[in-house]
C-alpha positions in Angstrom: 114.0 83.1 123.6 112.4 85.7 125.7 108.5 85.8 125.6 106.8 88.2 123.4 104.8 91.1 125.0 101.3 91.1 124.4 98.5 93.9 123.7 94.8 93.8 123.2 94.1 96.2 120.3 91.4 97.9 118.2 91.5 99.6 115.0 88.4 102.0 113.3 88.0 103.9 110.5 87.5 108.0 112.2 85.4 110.2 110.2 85.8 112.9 112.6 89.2 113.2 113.5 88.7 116.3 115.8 86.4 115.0 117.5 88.4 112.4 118.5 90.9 114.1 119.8 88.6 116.5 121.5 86.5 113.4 123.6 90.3 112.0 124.4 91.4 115.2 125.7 87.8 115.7 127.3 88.4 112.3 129.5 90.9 113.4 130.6 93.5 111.9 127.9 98.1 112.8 128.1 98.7 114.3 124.8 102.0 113.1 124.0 102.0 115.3 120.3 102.6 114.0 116.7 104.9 111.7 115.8 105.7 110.9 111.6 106.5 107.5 111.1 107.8 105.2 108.1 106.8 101.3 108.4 108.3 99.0 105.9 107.2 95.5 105.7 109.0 92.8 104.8 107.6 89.1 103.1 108.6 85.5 103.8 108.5 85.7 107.7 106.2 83.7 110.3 103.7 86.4 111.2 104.7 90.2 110.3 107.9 92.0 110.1 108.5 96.1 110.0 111.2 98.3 110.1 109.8 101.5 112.2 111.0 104.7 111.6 109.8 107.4 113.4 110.4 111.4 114.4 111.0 111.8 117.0 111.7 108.3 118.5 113.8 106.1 118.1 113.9 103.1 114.4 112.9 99.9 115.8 112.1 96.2 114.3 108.7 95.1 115.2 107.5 91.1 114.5 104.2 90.4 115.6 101.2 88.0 115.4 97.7 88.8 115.1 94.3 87.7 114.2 93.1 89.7 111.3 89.5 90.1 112.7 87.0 93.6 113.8 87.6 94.2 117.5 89.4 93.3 120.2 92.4 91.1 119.1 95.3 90.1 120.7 98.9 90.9 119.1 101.9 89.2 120.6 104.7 91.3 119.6 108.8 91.7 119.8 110.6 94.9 119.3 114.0 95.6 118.6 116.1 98.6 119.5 118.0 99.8 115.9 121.0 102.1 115.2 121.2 102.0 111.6 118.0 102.2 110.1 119.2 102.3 106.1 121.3 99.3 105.7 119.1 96.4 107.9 116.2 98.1 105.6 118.4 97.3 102.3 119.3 94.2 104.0 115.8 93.1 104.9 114.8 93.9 101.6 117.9 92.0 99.8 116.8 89.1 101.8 112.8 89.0 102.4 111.9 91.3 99.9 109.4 94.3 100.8 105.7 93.9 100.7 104.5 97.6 101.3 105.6 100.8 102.9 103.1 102.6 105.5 103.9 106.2 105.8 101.6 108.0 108.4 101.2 110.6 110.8 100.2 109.9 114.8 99.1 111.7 117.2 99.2 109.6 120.1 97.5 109.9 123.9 98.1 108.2 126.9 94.4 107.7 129.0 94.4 105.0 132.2 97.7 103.1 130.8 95.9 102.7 127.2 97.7 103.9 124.0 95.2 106.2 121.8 96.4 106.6 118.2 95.2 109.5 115.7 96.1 108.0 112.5 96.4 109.8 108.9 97.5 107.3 107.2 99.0 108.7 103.5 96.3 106.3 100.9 94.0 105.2 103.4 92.4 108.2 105.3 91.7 108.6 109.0 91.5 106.1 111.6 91.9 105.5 115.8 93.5 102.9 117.3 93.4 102.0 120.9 96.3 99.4 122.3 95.9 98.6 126.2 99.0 96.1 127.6 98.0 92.6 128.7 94.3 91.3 128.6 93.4 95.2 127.9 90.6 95.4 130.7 89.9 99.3 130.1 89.5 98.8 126.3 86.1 98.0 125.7 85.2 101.2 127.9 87.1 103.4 126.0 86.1 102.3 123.1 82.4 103.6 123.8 83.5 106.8 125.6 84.8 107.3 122.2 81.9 106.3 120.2 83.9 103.8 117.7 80.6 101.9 116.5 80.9 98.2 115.2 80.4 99.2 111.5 83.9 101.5 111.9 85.8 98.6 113.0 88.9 97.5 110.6 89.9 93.8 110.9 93.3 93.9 109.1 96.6 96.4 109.0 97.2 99.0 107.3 99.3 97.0 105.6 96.5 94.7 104.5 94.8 97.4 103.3 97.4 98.9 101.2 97.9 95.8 99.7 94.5 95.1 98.9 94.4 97.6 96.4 95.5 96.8 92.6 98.9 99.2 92.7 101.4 97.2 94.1 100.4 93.9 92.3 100.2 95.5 89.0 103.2 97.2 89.3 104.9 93.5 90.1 103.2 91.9 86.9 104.7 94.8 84.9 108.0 94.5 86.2 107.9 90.9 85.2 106.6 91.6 81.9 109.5 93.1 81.8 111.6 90.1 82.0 109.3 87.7 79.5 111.2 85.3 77.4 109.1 86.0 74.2 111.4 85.6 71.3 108.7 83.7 68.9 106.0 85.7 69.7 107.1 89.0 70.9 103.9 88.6 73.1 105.2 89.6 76.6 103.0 89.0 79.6 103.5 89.2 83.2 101.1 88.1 86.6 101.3 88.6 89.9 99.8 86.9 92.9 99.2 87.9 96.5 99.1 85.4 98.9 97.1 85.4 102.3 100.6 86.2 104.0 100.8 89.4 101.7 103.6 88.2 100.1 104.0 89.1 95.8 105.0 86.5 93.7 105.0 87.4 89.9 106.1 85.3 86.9 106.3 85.9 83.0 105.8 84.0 80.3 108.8 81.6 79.1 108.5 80.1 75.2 110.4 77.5 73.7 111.0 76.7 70.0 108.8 73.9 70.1 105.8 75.8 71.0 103.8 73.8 73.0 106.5 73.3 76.0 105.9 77.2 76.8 104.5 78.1 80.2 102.4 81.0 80.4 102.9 84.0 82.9 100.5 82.5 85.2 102.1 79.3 86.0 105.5 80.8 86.4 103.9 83.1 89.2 101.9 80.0 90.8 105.1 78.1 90.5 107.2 81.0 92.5 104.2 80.7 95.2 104.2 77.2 95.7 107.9 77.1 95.6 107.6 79.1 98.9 105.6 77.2 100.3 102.2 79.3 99.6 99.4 77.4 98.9 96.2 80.2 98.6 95.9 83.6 96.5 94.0 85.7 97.6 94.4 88.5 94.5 95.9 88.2 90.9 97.2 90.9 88.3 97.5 89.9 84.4 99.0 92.5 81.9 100.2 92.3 78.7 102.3 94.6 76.5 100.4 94.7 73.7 96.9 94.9 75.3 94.9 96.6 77.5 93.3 94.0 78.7 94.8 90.5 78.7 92.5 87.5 80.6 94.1 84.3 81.1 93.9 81.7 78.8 91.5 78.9 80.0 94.4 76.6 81.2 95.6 79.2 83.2 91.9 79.9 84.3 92.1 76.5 85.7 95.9 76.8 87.0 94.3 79.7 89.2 91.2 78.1 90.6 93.3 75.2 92.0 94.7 78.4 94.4 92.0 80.5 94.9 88.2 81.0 95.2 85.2 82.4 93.0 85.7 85.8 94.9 89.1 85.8 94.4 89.5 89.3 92.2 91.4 89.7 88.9 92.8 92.7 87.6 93.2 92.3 84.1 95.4 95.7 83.3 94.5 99.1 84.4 90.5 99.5 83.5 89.2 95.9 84.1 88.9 94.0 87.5 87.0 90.4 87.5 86.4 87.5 89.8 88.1 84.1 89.3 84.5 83.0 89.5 83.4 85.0 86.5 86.4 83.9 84.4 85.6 80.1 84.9 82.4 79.4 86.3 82.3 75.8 87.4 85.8 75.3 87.4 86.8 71.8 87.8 87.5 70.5 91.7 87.9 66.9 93.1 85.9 67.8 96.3 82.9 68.2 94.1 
């Protein structure tokens, strides 16, 4: 296997967009234009995975590795030419599933053999990214020529961000719901949990005529994540058909805490978001 390419990158937030691009072209910055590109992810892979497509330029398939942390970090990265964009998507997502779906436009510059990205990224906002090849020596110059200050700095992807916000894991809980075995109750619930990978894994509750063999919403989903091999979660969604607002039971409370921390959030429906930490305080833990 050949050795993956390597950059040293940074990513900020940009409040001023046009002034960006006006210090860039100032120092003397190639415009290279606007480019519209379409990044799906895809779960269950060693690192990440996205499908790239892009106008103009050509689709390609991007794995990389890298440190979620503000700064310089280093991404080691393969990418792989692609004719047929539609069916190795609805193949990737038959097969990994798909986490989240960037859609953004760039306007990328070339300055001293460093990338300069002017991101709008559709949910997010405005943001710069700088990506220089190898150890990235002319990175930490631009950076200031540019004026990207520490407190603009963004540690994760724009996946990461995307996924941090309730949407997509309340959408998965409710397509679970969906699926509940309820048929005693008529109580349907469904949960979702993200995992530090990014990955979804949702379950629904399953009843059985002798009522106390039925496994709540919760553990289904836990039992999905640790049947991948998971063994954190970093966010959790609860929703119910028949209310608004549904918290776990206390069993499930506990179920949760095994996986993840006090700060861990919970968003319980639409219109209520909690911590695990509020919902059991003092949850029960043999390295206490």
């Amino acid at each position: 296997m050949a050795a993956p390419q390597r950059n040293l990158e940074i990513k900020a937030r940009d409040a001023d967009p046009r002034r960006s691009l006006e210090l860039a072209l100032e120092l003397g910055a190639e415009d290279r234009g606007e480019i519209a590109q379409r990044d799906t992810y895809f779960g269950g892979v060693g690192g990440r995975l996205k499908l790239r497509e892009q106008t103009p330029g050509d689709t390609e398939l991007i794995q990389y590795r890298r440190r979620d942390e503000a700064g310089p970090r280093t991404s080691e990265f393969r990418v792989v030419a692609v004719g047929q964009a539609e069916p190795l998507r609805e193949a990737l997502d038959a097969a990994l599933g798909t986490l989240v779906v960037v859609e953004k436009s760039r306007r990328l510059l070339l300055w001293e053999g460093v990338r300069i990205h002017l991101d709008e990224v559709e949910g997010l906002g405005s943001f710069v990214e700088l990506e220089a090849p190898g150890e990235g020596e002319r990175l930490s110059d631009l950076r200031t020529k540019l004026d990207i200050g520490d407190g603009d700095l963004v540690a994760g992807s724009y996946s990461d961000l995307l996924l941090a916000t309730p949407d997509l894991l309340l959408r998965a809980a409710r397509e679970a719901m969906q699926n509940a075995y309820a048929p005693h109750s008529g109580f349907k619930v469904g949960a979702a949990l993200r995992a530090p990978t990014g990955t979804i894994y949702a379950g629904a509750n399953v009843e059985n005529a002798a009522y106390p063999q039925s496994q709540c919403a919760e553990a289904s989903a836990i039992g999905a994540l640790v049947a991948a091999g998971e063994r954190q979660v970093v966010a959790v969604a609860v929703v119910a058909e028949q209310m608004d607002v549904c918290p776990p039971c206390g069993g499930c409370r506990q179920r949760l805490a095994e996986f993840g921390g006090p700060e861990t959030p919970v968003y319980l429906g639409e219109s209520h978001t909690t911590t695990l930490g509020e919902l059991l305080p003092r949850s029960f833990s043999l390295d206490r």
